[in-house]
C-alpha positions in Angstrom: 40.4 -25.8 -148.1 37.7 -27.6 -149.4 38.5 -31.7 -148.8 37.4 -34.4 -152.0 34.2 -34.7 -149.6 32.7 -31.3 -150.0 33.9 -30.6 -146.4 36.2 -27.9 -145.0 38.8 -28.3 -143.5 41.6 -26.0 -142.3 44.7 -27.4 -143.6 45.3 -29.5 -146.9 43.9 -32.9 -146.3 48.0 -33.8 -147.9 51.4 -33.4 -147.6 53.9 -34.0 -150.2 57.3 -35.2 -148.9 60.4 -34.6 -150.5 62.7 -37.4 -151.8 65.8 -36.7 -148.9 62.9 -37.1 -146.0 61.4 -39.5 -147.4 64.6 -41.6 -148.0 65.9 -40.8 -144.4 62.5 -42.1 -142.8 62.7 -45.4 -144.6 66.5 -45.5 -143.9 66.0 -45.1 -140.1 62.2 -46.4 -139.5 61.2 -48.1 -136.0 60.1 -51.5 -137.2 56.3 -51.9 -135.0 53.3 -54.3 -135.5 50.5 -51.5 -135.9 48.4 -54.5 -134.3 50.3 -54.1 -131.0 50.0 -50.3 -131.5 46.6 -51.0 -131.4 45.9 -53.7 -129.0 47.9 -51.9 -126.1 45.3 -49.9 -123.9 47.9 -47.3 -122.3 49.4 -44.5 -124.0 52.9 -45.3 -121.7 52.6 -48.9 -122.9 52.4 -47.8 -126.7 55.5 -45.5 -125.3 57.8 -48.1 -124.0 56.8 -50.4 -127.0 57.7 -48.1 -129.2 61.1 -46.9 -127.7 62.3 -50.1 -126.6 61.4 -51.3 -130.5 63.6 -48.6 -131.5 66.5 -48.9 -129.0 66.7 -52.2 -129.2 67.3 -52.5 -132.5 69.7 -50.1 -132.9 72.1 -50.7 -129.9 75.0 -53.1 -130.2 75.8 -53.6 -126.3 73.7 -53.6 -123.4 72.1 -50.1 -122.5 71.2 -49.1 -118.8 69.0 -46.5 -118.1 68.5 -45.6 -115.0 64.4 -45.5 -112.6 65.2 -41.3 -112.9 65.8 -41.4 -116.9 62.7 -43.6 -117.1 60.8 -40.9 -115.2 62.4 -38.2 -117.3 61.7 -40.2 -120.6 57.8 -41.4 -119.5 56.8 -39.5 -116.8 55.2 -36.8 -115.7 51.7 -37.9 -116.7 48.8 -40.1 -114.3 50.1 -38.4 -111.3 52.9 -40.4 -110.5 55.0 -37.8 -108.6 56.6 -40.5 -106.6 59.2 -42.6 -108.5 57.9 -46.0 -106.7 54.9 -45.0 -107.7 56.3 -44.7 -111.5 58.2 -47.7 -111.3 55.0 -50.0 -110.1 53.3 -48.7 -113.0 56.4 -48.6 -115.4 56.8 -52.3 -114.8 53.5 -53.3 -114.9 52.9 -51.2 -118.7 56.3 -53.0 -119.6 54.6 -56.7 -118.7 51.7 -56.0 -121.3 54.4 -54.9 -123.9 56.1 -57.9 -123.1 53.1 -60.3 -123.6 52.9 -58.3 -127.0 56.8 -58.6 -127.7 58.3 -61.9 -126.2 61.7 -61.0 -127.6 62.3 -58.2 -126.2 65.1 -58.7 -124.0 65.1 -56.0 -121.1 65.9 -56.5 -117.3 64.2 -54.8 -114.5 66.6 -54.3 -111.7 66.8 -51.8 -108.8 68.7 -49.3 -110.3 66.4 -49.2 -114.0 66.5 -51.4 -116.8 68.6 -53.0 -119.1 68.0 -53.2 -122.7 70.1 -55.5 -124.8 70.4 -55.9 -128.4 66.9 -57.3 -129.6 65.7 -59.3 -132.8 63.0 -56.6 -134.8 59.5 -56.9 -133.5 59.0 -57.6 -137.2 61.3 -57.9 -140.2 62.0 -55.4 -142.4 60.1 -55.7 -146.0 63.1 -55.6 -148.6 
């Protein structure tokens, strides 16, 4: 494929969508500030900003999930084989999203966290 550039490239440099996806992915977005996404420096911060964006605006009642879901859900990368070792980073990645996202309401306990219904990190363009 030859791009508007002159350069090659090996798949189209577009995609065309059809009306159904495109309806369902503005019917269900994740409402994020891009300038977080970009200000965070971890990929498991962008992670948990992210997911707790997405479940907390969609839950209507307080959510647990448990240390072993979170290790499930964000693990498995950095070498953090050890859950205490997950959960000191885990809580330290979800301080910076914090600083980023003062409303998120989530509690940090012994057995996980809590999520509870949050206001949108932004509000949805109508």
């Amino acid at each position: 494929f030859w791009a508007d550039d002159g350069v090659t490239r090996t798949w189209p440099s577009h995609v065309m969508l059809t009306e159904a996806f495109f309806h369902a992915c503005i019917e269900h977005s994740v409402p994020v500030d891009t300038d977080v996404l970009h200000d965070l420096q971890s990929a498991r911060a962008i992670d948990i900003y992210t997911w707790a964006t997405w479940r907390c605006n969609a839950i209507r009642k307080p959510m647990p999930v448990s240390w072993d879901m979170l290790k499930e859900q964000f693990g498995g990368v950095d070498g953090f084989d050890r859950l205490r070792d997950f959960r000191a980073e885990f809580e330290v990645q979800l301080a910076n999203v914090r600083e980023k996202y003062p409303d998120l309401c989530a509690n940090v306990n012994d057995t996980g966290l809590v999520l509870f219904p949050s206001r949108p990190h932004i509000t949805r363009k109508e």
